[in-house]
C-alpha positions in Angstrom: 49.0 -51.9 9.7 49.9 -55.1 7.4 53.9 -55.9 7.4 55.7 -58.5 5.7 58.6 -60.3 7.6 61.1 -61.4 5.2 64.3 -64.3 5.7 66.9 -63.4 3.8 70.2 -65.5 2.8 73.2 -65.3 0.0 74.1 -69.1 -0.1 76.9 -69.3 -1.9 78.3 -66.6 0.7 77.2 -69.2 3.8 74.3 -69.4 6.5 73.8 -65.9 7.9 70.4 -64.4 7.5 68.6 -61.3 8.3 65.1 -61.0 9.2 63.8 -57.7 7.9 60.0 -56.4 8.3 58.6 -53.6 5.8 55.0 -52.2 5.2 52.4 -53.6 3.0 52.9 -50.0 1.4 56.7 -50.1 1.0 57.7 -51.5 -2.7 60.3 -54.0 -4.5 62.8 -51.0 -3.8 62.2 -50.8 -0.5 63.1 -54.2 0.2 66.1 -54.2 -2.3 67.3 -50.6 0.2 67.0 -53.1 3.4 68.3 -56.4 2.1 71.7 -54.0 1.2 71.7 -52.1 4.9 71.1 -55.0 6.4 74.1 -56.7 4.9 76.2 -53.7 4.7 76.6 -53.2 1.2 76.4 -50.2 -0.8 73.5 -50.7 -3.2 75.6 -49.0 -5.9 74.7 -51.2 -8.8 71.2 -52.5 -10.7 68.8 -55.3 -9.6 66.1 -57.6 -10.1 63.4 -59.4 -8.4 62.6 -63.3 -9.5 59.0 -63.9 -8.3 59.6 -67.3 -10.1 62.8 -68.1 -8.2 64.7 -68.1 -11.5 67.2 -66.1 -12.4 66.4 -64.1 -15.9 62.7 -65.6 -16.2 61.3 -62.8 -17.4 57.7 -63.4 -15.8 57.7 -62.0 -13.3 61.1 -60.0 -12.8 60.7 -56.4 -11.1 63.6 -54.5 -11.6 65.1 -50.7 -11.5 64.1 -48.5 -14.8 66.1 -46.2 -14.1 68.4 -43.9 -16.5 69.9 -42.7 -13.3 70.7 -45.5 -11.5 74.0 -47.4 -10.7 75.5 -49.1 -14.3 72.9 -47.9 -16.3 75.5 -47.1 -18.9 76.2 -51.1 -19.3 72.8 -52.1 -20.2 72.9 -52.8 -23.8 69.8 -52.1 -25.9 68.4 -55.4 -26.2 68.2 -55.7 -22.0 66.5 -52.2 -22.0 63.7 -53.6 -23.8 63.2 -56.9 -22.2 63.2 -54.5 -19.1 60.4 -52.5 -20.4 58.3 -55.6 -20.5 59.4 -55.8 -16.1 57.5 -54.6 -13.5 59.0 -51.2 -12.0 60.1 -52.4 -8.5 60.1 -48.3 -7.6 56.2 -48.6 -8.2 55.4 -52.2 -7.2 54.1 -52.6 -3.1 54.4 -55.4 -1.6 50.5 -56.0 -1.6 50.2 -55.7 -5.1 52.2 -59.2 -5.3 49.5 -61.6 -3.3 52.8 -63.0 -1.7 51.8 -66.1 0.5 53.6 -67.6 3.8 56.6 -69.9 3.2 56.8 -68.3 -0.4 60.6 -68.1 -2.1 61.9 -65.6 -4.5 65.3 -64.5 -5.9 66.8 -61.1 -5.5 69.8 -60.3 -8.1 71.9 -57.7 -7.4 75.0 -56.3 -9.5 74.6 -58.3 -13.0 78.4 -58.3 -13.4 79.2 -59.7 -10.0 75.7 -62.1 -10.0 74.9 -62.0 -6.1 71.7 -63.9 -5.5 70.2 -64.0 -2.6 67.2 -66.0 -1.6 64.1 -64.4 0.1 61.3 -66.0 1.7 58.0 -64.7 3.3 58.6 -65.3 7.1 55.5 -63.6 8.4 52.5 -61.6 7.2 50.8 -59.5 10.2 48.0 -57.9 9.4 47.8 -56.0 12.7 51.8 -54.6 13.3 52.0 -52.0 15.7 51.9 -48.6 13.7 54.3 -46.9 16.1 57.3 -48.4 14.8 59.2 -47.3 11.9 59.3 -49.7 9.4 61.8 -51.0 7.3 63.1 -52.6 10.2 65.9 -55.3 11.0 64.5 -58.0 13.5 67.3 -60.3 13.5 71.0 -60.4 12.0 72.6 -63.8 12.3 76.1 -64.4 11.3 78.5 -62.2 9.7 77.7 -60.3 6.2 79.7 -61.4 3.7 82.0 -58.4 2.3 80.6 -57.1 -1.1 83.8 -56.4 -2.5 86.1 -59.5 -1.2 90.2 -58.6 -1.2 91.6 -61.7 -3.1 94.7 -59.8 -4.5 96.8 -61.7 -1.8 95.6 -65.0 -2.2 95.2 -64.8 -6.2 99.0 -64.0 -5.9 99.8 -67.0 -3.6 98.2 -69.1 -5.9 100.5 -68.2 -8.4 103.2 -68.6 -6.6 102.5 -72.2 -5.7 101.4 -73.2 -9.0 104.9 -71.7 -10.8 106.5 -73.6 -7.8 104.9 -76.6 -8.4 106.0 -75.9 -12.0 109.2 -75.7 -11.5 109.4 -78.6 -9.5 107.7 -80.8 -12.0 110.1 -79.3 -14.9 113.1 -80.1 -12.5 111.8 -84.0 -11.5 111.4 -84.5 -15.2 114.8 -82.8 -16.4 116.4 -84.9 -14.1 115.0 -88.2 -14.7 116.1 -87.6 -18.3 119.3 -86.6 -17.3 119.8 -90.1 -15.6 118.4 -92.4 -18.0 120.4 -90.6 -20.5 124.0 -91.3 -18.4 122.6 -95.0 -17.6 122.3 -95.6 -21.4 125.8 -94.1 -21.8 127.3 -96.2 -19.0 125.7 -99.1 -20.5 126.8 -98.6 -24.0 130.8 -97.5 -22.7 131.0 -100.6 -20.7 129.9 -102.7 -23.4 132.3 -101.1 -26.1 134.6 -102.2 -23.1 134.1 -105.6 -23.0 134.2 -106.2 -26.9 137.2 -104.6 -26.9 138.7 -106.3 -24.3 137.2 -109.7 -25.5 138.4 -109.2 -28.8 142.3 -108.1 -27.8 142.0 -111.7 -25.8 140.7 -113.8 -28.8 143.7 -112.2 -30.8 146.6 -113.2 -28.0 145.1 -116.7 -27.6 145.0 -117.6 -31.2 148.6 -116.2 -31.8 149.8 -118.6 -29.0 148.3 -121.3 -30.2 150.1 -120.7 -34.0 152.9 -120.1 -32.3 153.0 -123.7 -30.0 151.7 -125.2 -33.7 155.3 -124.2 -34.7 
């Protein structure tokens, strides 16, 4: 029996990988089914295989056509018929797509959420033991990243920090006005001050001196 090894890793999630091996006969669904047990997720929305590594090139995508499946109701009608120019991935095996040893290709799942995770062809064995039940996992390294990540509590402490650092900003700059605004007064009151003092000074003098002229 032929079986394909496959490494597969969600980078922007970090390193872990899982090793998973499935049939020559098993198809594009298959290995979408094993990619989400083998990471713990729920397979619960729609997918797509890249065999060109890019995301949306639509040669060579493979994906679910499917009225029935998961978010159907949010495909709008111009993605249902680029997807009836894809390849079925329920109808596609693995040996149909002459995949090669070191080869790379993306696997999209949830179009809302955008998780893409990289697979590469680890292994081809054409002589696997037939005995064992296939899709299998071989390896699981590193923690599964959660498919639905709780960010409630640190969206919220976000918030907080930028309204604090708001306020604090709003209070530095209310009062640094403040000051400049009672240095100018100072300023200004003292020299009112002075004039007036200079002034009531000039005045005494110059009547003394008319008076000493008398």
């Amino acid at each position: 029996m032929k079986t394909y090894t496959f490494h597969v890793t969600l980078p922007a999630a970090g390193p872990a990988y899982r090793l998973i091996e499935l049939a020559a006969g098993h198809t594009l669904h298959d290995l979408h089914m094993a990619i989400q047990e083998a990471f713990g997720w729920d397979a619960d929305h729609l997918y797509s295989f890249f065999m060109t590594g890019i995301a949306w090139d639509s040669a060579g995508e493979y994906t679910l056509v499917d009225e029935a499946a998961p978010d159907w109701e949010m495909v709008e009608e111009e993605e249902e018929e680029a997807w009836e120019e894809a390849g079925n991935a329920t109808l596609t095996q693995l040996e149909t797509l002459d995949l090669q040893l070191g080869q790379h290709f993306l696997y999209l799942f949830d179009y809302g959420d955008d998780h893409q995770f990289w697979v590469r062809v680890d292994a081809i064995t054409p002589d696997a033991p037939e005995h064992v039940t296939y899709p299998r996992l071989i390896e699981a390294v590193g923690a599964a990243p959660p498919q639905y990540p709780d960010w409630d509590e640190e969206d919220e402490w976000e918030e907080d920090e930028d309204e604090e650092e708001g306020e604090d900003e709003w209070d530095e700059d209310e009062d640094e006005d403040e000051d400049e605004g009672e240095d100018e007064w100072d300023e200004d009151e003292d020299e009112d001050e002075w004039d007036e003092d200079e002034d009531g000074w000039d005045e005494d003098e110059d009547e003394d001196g008319w008076e000493d002229e008398e």
